[in-house]
PDB file of N, CA, C and O in Angstrom:
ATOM      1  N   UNK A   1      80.343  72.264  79.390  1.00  0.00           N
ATOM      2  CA  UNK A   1      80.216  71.514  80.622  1.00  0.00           C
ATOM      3  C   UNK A   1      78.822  70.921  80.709  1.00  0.00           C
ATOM      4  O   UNK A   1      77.834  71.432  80.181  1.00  0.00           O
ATOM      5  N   UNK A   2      78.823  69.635  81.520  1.00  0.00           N
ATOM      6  CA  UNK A   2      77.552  69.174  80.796  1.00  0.00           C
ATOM      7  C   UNK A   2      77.066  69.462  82.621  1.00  0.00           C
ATOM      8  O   UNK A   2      77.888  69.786  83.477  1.00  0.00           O
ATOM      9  N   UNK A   3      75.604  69.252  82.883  1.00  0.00           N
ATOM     10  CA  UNK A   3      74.976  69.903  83.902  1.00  0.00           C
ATOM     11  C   UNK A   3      75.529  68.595  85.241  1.00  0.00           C
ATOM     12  O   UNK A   3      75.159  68.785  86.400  1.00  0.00           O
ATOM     13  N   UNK A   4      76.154  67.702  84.997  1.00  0.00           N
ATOM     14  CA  UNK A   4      76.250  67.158  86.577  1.00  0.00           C
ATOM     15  C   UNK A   4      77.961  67.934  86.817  1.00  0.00           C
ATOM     16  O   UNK A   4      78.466  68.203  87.907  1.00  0.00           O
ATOM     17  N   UNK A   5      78.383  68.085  85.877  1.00  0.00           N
ATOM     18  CA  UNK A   5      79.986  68.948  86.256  1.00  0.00           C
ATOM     19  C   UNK A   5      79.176  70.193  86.691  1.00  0.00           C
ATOM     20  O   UNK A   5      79.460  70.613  87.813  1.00  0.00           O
ATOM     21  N   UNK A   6      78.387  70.742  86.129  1.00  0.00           N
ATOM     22  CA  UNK A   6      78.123  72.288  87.293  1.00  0.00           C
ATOM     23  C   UNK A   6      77.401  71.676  88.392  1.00  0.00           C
ATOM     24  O   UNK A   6      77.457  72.410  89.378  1.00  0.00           O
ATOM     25  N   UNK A   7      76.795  70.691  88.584  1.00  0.00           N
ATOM     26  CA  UNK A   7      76.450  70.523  89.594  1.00  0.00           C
ATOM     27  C   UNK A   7      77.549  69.823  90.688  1.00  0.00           C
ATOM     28  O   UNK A   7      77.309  69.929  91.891  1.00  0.00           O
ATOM     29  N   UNK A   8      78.692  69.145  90.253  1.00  0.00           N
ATOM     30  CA  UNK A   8      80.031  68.974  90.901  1.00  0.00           C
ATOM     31  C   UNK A   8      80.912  70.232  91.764  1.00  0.00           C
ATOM     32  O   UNK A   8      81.513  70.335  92.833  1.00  0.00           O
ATOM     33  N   UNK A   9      80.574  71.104  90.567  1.00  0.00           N
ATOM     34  CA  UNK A   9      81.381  72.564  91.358  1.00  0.00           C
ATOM     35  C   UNK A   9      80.456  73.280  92.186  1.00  0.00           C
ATOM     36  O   UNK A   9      80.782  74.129  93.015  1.00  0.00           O
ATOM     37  N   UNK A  10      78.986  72.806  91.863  1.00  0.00           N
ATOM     38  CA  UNK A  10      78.526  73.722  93.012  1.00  0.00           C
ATOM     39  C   UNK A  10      78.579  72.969  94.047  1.00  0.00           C
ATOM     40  O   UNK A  10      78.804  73.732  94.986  1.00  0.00           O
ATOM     41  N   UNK A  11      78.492  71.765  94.481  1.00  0.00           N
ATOM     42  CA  UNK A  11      78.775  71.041  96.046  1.00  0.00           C
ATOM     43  C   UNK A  11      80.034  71.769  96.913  1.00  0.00           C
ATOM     44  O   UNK A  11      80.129  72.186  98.067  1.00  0.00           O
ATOM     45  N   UNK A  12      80.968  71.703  95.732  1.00  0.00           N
ATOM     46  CA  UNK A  12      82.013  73.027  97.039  1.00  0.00           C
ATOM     47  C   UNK A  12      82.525  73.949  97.039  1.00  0.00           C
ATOM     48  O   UNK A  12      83.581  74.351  97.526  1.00  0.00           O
ATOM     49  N   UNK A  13      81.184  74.671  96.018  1.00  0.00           N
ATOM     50  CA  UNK A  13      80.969  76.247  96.654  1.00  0.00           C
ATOM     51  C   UNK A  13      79.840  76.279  98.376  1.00  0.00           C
ATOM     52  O   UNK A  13      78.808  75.741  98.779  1.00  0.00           O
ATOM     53  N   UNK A  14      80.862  77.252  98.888  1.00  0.00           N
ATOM     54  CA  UNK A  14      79.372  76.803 100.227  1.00  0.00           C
ATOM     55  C   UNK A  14      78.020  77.991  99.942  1.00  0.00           C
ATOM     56  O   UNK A  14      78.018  79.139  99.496  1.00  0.00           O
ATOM     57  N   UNK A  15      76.975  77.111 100.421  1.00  0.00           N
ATOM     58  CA  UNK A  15      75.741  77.715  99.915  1.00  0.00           C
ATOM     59  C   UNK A  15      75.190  78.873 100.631  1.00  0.00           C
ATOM     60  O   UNK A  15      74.203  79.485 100.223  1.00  0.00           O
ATOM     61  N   UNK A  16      75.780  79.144 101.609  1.00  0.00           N
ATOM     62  CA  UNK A  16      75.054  80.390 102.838  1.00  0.00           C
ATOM     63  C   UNK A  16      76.386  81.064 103.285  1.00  0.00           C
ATOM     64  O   UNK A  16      77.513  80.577 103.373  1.00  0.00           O
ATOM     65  N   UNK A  17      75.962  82.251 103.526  1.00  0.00           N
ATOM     66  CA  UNK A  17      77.384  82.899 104.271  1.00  0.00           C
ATOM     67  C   UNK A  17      76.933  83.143 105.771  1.00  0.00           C
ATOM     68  O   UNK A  17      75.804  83.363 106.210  1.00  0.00           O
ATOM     69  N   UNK A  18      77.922  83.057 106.304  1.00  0.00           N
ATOM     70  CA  UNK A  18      77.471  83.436 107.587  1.00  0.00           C
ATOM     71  C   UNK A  18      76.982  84.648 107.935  1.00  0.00           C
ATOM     72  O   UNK A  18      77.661  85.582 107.508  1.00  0.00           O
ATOM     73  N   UNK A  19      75.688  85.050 108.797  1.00  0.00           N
ATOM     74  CA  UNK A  19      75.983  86.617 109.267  1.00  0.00           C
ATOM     75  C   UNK A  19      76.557  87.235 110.037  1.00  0.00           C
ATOM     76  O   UNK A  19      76.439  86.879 111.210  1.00  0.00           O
ATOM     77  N   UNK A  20      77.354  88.327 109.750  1.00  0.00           N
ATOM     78  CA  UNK A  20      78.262  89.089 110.996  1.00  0.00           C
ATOM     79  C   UNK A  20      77.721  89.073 112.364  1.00  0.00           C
ATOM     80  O   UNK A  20      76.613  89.609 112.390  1.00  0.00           O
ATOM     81  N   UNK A  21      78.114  88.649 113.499  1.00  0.00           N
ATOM     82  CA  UNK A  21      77.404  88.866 114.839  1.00  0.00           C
ATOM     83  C   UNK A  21      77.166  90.033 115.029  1.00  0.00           C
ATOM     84  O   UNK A  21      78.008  90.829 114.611  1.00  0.00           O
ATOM     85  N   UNK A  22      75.979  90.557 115.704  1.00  0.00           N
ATOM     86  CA  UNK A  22      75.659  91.608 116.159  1.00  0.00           C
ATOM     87  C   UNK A  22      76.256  92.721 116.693  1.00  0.00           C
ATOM     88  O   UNK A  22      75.870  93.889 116.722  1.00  0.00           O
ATOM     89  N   UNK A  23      77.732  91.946 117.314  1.00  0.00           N
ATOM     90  CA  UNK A  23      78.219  92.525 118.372  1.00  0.00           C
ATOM     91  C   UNK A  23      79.384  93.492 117.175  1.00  0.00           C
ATOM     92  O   UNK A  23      79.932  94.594 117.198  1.00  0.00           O
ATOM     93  N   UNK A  24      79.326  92.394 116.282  1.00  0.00           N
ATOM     94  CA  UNK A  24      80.333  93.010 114.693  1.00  0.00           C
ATOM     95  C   UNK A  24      79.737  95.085 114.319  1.00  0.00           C
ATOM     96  O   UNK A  24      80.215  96.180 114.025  1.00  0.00           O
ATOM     97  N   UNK A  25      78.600  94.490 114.586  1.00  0.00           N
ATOM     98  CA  UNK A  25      77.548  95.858 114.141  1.00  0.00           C
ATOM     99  C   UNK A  25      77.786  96.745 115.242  1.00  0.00           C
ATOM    100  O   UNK A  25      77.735  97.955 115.022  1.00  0.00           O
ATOM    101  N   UNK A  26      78.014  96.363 116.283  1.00  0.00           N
ATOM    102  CA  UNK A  26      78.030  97.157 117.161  1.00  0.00           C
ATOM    103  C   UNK A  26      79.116  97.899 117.598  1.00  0.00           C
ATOM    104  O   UNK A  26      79.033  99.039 118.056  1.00  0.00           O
ATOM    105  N   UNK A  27      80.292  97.157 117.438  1.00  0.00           N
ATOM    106  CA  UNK A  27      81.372  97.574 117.425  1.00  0.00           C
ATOM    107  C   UNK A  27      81.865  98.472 116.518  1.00  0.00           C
ATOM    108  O   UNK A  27      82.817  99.223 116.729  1.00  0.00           O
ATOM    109  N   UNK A  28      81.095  98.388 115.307  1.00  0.00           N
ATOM    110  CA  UNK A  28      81.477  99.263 114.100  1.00  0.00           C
ATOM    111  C   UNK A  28      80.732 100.677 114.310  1.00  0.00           C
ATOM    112  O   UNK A  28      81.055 101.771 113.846  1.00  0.00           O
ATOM    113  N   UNK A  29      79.838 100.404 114.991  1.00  0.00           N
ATOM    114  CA  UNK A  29      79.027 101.778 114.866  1.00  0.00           C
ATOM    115  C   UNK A  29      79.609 102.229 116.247  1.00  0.00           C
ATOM    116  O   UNK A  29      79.682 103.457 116.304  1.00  0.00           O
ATOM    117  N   UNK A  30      80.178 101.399 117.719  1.00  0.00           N
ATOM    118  CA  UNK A  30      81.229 102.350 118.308  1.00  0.00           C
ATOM    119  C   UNK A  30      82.515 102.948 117.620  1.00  0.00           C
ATOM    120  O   UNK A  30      83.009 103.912 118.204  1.00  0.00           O
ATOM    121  N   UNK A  31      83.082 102.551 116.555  1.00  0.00           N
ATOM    122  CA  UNK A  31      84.267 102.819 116.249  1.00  0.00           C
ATOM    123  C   UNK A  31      83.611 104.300 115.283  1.00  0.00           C
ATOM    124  O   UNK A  31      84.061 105.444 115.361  1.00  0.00           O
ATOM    125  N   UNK A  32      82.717 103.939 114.611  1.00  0.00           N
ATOM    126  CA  UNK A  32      82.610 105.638 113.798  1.00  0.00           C
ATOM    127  C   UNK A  32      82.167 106.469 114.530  1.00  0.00           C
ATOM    128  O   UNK A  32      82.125 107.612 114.075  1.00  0.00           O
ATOM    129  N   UNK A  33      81.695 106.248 115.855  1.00  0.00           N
ATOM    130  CA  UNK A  33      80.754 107.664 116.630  1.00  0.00           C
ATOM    131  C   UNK A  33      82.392 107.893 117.165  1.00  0.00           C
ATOM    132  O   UNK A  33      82.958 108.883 116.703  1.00  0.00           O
ATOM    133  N   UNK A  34      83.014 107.188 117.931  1.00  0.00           N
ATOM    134  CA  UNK A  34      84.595 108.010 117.626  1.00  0.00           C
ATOM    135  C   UNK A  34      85.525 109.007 117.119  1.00  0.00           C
ATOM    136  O   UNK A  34      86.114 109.979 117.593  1.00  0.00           O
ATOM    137  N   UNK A  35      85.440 108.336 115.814  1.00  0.00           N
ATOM    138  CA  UNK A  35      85.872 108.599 115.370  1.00  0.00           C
ATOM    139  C   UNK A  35      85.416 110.143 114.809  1.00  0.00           C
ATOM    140  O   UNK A  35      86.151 111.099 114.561  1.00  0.00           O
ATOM    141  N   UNK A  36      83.737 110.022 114.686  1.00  0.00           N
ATOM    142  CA  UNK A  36      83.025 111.303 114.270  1.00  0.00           C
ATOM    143  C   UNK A  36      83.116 112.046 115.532  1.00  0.00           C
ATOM    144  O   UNK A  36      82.589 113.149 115.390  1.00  0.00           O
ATOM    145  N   UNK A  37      83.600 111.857 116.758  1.00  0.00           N
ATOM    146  CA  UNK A  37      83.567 112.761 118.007  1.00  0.00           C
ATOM    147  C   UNK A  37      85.211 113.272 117.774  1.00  0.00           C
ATOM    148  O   UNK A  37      85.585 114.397 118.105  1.00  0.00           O
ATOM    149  N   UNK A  38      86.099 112.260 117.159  1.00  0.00           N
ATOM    150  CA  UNK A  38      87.257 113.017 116.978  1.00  0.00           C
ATOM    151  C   UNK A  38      87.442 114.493 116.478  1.00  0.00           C
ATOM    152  O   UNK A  38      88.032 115.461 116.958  1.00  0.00           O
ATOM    153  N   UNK A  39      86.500 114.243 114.997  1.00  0.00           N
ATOM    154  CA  UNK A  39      86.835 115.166 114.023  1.00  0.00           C
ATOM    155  C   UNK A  39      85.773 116.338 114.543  1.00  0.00           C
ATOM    156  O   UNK A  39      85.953 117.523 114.265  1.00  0.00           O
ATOM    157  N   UNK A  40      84.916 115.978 115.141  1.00  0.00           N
ATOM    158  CA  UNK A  40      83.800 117.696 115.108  1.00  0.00           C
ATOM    159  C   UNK A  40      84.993 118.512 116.345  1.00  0.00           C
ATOM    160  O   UNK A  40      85.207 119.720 116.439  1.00  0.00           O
ATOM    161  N   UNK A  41      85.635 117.362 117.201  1.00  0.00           N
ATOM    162  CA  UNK A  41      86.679 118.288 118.049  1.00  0.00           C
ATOM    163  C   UNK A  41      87.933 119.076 117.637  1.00  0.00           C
ATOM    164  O   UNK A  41      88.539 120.085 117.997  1.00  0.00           O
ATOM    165  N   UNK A  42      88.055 117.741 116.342  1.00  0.00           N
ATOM    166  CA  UNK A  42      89.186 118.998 115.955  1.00  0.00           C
ATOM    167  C   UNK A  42      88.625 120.180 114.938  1.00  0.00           C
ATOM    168  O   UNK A  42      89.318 121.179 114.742  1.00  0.00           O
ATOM    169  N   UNK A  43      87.632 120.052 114.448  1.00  0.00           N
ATOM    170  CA  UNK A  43      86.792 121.203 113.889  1.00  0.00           C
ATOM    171  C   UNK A  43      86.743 122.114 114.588  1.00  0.00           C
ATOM    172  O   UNK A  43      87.339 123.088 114.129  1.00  0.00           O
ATOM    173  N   UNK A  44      86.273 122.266 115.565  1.00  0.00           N
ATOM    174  CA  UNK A  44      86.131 123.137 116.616  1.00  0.00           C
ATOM    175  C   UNK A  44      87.154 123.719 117.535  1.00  0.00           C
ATOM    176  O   UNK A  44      86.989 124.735 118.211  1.00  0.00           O
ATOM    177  N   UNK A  45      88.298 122.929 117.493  1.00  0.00           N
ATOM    178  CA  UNK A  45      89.254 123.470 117.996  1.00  0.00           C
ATOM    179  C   UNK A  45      90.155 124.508 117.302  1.00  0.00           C
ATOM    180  O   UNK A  45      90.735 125.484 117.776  1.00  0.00           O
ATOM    181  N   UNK A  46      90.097 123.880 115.666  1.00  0.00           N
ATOM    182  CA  UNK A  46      90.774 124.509 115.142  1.00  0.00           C
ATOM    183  C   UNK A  46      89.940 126.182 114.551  1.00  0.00           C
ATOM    184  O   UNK A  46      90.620 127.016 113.953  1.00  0.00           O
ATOM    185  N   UNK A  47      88.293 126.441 114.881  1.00  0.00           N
ATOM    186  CA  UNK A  47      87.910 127.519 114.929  1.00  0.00           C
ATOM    187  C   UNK A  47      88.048 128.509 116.060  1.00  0.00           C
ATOM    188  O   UNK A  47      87.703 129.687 115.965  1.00  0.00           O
ATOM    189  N   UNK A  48      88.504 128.030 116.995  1.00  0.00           N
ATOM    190  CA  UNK A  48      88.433 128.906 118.546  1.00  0.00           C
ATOM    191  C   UNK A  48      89.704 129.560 117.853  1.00  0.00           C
ATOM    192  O   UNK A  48      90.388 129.226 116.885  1.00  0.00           O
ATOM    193  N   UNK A  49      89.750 130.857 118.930  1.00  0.00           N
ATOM    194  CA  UNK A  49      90.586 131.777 119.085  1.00  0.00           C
ATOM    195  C   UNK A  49      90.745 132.442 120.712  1.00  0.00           C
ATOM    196  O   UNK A  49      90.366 133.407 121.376  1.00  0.00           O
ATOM    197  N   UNK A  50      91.596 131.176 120.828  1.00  0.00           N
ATOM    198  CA  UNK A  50      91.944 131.358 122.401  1.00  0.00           C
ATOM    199  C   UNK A  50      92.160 132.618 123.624  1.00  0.00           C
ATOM    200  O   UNK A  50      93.302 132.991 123.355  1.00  0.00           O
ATOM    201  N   UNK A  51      91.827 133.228 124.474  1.00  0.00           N
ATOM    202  CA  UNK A  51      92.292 134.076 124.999  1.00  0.00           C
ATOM    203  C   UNK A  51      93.052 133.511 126.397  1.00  0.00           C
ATOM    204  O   UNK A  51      92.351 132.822 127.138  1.00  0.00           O
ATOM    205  N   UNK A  52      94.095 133.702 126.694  1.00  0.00           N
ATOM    206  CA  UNK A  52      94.511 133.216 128.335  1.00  0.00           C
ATOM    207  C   UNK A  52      94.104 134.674 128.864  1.00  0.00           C
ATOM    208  O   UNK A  52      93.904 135.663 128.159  1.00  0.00           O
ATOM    209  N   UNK A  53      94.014 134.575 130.484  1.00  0.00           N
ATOM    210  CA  UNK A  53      93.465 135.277 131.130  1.00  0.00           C
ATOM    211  C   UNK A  53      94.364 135.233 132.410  1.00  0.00           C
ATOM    212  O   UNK A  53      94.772 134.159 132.853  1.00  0.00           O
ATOM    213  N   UNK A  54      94.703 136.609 133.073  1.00  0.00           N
ATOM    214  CA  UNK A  54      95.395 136.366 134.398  1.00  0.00           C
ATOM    215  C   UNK A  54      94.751 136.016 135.481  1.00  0.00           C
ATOM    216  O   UNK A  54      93.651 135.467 135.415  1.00  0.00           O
ATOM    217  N   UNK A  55      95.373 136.296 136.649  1.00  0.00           N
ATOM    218  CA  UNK A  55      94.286 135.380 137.757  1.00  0.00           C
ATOM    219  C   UNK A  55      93.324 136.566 138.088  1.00  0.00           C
ATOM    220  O   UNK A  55      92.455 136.458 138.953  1.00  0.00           O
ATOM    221  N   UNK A  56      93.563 137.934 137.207  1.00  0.00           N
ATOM    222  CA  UNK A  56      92.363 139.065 137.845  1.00  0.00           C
ATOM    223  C   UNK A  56      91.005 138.711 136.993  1.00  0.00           C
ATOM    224  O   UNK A  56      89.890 139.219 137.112  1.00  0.00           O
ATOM    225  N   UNK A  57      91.522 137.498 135.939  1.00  0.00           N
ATOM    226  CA  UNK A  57      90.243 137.322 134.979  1.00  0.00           C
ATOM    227  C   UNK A  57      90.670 138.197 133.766  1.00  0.00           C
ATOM    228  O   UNK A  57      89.678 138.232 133.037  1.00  0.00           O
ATOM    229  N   UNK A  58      91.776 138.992 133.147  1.00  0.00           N
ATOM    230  CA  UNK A  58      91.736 139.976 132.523  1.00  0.00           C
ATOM    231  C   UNK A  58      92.921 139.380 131.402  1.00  0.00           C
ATOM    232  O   UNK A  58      93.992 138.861 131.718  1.00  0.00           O
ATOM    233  N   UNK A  59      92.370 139.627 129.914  1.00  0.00           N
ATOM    234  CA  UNK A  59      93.372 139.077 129.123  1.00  0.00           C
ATOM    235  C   UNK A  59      94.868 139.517 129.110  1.00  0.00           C
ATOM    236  O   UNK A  59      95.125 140.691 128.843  1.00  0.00           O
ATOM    237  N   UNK A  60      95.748 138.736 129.352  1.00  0.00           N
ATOM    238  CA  UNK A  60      97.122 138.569 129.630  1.00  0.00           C
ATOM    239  C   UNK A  60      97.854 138.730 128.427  1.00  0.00           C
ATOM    240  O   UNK A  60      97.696 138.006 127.444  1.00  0.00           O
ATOM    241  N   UNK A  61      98.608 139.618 128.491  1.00  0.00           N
ATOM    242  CA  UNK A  61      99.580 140.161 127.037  1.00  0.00           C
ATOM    243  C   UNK A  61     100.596 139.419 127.268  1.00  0.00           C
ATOM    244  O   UNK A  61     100.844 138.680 128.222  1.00  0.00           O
ATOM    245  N   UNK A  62     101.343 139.732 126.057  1.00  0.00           N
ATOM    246  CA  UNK A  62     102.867 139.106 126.025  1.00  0.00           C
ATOM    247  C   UNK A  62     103.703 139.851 126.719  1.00  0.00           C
ATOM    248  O   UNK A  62     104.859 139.439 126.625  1.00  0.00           O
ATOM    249  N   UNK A  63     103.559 140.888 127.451  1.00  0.00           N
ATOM    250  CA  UNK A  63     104.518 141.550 128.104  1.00  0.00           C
ATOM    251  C   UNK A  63     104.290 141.252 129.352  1.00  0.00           C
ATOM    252  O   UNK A  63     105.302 141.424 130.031  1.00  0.00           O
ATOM    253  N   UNK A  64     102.969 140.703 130.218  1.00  0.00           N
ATOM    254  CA  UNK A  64     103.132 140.279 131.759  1.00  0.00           C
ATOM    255  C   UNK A  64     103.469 139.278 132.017  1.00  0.00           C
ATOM    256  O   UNK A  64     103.404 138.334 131.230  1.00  0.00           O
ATOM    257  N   UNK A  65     103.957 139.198 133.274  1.00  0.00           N
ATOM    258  CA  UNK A  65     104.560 138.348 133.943  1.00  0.00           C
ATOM    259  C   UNK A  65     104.004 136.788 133.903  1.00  0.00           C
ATOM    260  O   UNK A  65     102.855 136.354 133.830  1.00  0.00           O
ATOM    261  N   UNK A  66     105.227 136.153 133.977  1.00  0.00           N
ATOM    262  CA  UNK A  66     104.860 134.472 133.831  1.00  0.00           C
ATOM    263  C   UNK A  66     103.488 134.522 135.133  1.00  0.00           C
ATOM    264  O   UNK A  66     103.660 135.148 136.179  1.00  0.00           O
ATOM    265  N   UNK A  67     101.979 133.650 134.789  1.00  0.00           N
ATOM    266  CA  UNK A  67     101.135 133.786 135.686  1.00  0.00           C
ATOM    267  C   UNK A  67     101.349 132.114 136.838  1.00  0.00           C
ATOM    268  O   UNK A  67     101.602 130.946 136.542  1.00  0.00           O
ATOM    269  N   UNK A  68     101.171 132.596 137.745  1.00  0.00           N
ATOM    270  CA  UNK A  68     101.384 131.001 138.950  1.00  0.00           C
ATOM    271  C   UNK A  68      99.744 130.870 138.982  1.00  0.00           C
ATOM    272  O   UNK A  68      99.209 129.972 139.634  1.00  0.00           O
TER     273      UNK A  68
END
């Protein structure tokens, strides 16, 4: 190729890209703090070891009564 044909194909390549708007950045870094608030919750949820409690405050077995 002789140099005005590369210089033919570069006229419509475009020369600059645009930059992402700010708001692009911003939105992305709301979507991962999300998403990272999702997962430390289910981390944490899935370490608890729940106790229910009756209304005296006192852990509730499987043998008492349905609590209101």
């Amino acid at each position: 190729m002789s140099a005005t044909e590369w210089n033919a194909l570069a006229a419509h390549r475009p020369t600059a890209r645009k930059q992402p708007a700010p708001l692009l950045y911003f939105l992305g870094f709301v979507f991962m703090l999300f998403i990272g608030i999702l997962v430390v919750c289910y981390v944490i949820t899935r370490r608890t070891n729940p106790v229910f409690l009756d209304q005296h405050g006192k852990p509730a077995t499987a043998s008492s009564e349905h609590l209101h």
